[in-house]
N, C-alpha and C positions, 0 to 999 in steps of 0.2 A: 505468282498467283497465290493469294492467301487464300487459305482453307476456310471454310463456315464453321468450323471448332474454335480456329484460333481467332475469327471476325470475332465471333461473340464474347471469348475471356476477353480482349481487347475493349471493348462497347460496354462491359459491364464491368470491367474494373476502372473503365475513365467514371462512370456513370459511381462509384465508391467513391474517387479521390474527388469528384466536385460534390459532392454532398459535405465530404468533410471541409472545403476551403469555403464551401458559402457560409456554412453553418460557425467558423471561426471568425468570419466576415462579419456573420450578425452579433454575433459575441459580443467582439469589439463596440461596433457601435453603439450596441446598449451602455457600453463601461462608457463610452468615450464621451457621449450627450448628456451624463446625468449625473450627477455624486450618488442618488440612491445606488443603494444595491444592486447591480444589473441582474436579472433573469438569464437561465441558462438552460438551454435544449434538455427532453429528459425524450431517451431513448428507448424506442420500443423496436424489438426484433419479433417479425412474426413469420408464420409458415405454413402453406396451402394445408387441406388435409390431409391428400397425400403428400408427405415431406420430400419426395424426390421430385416434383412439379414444383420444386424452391420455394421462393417466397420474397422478402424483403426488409428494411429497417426505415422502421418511421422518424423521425426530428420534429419534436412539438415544443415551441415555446409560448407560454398565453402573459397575458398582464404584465408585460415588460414595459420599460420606458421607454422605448419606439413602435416595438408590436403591438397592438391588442392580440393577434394572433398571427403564428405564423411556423407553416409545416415545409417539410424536405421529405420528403418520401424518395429512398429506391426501391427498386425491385429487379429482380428474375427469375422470372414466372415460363412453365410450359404446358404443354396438355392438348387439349383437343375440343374444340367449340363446339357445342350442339345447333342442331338445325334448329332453326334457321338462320339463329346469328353469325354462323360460317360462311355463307353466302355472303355476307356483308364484310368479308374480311378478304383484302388482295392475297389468292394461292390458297385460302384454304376450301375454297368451294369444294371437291373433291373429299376429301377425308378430314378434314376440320383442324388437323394438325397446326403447334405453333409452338415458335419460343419468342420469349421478349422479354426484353430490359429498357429502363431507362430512368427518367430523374422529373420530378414533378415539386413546383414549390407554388405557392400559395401565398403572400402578406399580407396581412389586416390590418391596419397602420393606428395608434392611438391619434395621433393628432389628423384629423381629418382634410387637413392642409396638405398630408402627403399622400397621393395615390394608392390605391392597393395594386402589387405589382405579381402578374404569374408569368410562371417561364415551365416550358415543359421539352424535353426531347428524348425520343427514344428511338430504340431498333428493333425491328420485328421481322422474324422470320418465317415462314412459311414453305409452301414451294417454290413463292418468292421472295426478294430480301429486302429492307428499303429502310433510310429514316425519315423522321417525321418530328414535328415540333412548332414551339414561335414562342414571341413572347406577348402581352401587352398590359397595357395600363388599364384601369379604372378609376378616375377621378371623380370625385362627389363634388369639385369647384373645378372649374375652368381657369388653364393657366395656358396662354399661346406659347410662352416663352418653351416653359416645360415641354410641352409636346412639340417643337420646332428643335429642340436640343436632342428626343429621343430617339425621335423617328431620323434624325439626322447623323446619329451613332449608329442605329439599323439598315440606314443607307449603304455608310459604311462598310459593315462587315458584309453585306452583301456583294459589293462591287469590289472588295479584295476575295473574295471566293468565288465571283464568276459568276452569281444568283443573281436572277432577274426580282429587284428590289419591288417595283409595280406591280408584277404578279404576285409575290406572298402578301402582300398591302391591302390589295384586295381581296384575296382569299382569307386574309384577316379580316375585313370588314366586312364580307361577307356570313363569315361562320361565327363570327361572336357578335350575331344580330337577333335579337327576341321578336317573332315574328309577331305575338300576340299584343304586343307593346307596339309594335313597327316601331322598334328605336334599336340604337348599338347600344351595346351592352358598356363602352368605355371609349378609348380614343383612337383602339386599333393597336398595331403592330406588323409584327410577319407572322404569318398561318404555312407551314409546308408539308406536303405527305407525299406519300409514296416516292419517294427519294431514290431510284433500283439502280441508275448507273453509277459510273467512276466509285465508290465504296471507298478508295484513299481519298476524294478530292472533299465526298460529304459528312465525311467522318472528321476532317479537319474543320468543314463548315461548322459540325457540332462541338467541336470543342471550343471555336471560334466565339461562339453565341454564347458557351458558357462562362467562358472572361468576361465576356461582353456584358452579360448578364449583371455578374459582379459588379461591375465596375459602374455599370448604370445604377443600379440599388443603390449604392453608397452614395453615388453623387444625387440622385435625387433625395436622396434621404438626408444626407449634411447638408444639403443646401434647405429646407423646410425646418430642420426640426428643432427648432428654435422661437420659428414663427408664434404668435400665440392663436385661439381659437376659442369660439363661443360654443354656448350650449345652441345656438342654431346651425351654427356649422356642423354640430355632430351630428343635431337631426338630419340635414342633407344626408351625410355620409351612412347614416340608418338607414335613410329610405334606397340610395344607391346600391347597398349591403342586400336588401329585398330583390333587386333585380341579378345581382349577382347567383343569390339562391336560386333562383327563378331559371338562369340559364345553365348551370350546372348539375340541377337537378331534369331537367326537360331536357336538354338539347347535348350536352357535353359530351362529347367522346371520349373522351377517357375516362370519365365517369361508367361509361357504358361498358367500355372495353376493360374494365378492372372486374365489373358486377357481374359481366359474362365469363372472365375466365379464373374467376376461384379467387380474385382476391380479397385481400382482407377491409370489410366495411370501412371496419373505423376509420381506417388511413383513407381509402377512396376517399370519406366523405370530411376528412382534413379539411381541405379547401374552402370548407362552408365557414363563414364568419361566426365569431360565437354570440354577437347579436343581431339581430336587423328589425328591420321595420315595413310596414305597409300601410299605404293609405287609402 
């Protein structure tokens, strides 16, 4: 039986080593698509106000030759929720208590030919324990092949970890749906929470999805960036950029869950493209 000491130094130093192999990952392929100068992460270390309730390190890279933008945030954060937003959190209804860690990343792609792609997982603890995460796409063009290749590497990792692929499918396409739009926000993915048993079997899921992660990036990403692209294809990906803001600022949970427990703005609101549009 592992201890909830030792669960979390574990959960939060995998949660350190894949921030640094994605963020060497992106490196690369900025050097690798372009003769310019590739762009390089500039790192920001932040910390609650109370500095014993942790904190976390941001990764921002903007106007690169693959990004227009694109963040790695960790964190491990603890504290205590106020009412009412404690109720809304598995265990800590009672005393509001919590720790949490995990890894959040964000891409805003210059050529609008390639997807924005977000991946998230973390572990939270309370009076109960569980992970949670997914990943998905956002395309401003429609591509069958793309999305038949993605969701077919998420098939995948799910049926080699025992995860019912249908269920997070739909709890993805559920939860990254803009009610005010009645449209999806992109092409889907896997959505999963509360995660409470086996802890070795979904802990490996998590680390599972974070290769996975990887390996999906690069390959959609070498496989587009090369393509060329008009200034109408950007405005697509403008106005697609508009709905992105629109559900991360309205709807997002982790958006929620960072603003309710101390963490720091700027990173939370990473995620937002640095331009969009509305029509």
């Amino acid at each position: 039986m592992i201890d909830i000491e030792t669960k979390k130094n574990i959960t939060s130093n995998w949660f350190v080593y894949l921030q640094n192999q994605i963020s060497e990952q992106f490196e690369y392929l900025e050097k690798k698509i372009s003769s310019q100068k590739p762009k390089k992460f500039r790192r920001r270390i932040w910390s609650k106000k109370n500095k014993e309730e942790g904190g976390g390190t941001s990764l921002l890279l903007e106007n690169g030759n693959i990004f227009d933008k694109v963040g790695i945030n960790i964190s491990k954060v603890s504290g205590t929720f106020d009412s009412p937003f404690k109720n809304k959190i598995l265990g800590a209804e009672k005393d509001g208590k919590y720790w949490a860690s995990g890894i959040s990343i964000v891409a805003h792609m210059k050529n609008p030919k390639i997807p924005a792609i977000h991946f998230n997982t973390r572990y939270i603890v309370t009076s109960k324990e569980w992970f949670g995460g997914g990943i998905d796409l956002t395309p401003c063009l429609n591509d069958k092949k793309e999305s038949i290749f993605f969701h077919s590497k998420l098939r995948n990792i799910c049926r080699n970890n025992k995860k019912n692929y249908k269920k997070y499918k739909k709890w993805c396409d559920d939860y990254f749906y803009l009610p005010h739009r009645q449209e999806l926000r992109g092409i889907g993915g896997i959505f999963f929470d509360y995660e409470t048993k086996n802890w070795e079997g979904n802990f490996k899921f998590v680390r599972d999805l974070g290769h996975g992660f990887t390996e999906l990036a690069s390959e959609i990403i070498l496989r587009k960036s090369k393509i060329k692209w008009n200034t109408k294809d950007k405005d697509k990906q403008l106005i697609k950029r508009g709905r992105y803001v629109e559900f991360n600022l309205l709807y997002d949970r982790g958006t929620k869950f960072g603003l309710n427990s101390g963490g720091n703005v700027q990173s939370i609101l990473m995620s937002l493209p640095p331009k969009a549009k509305w029509k």
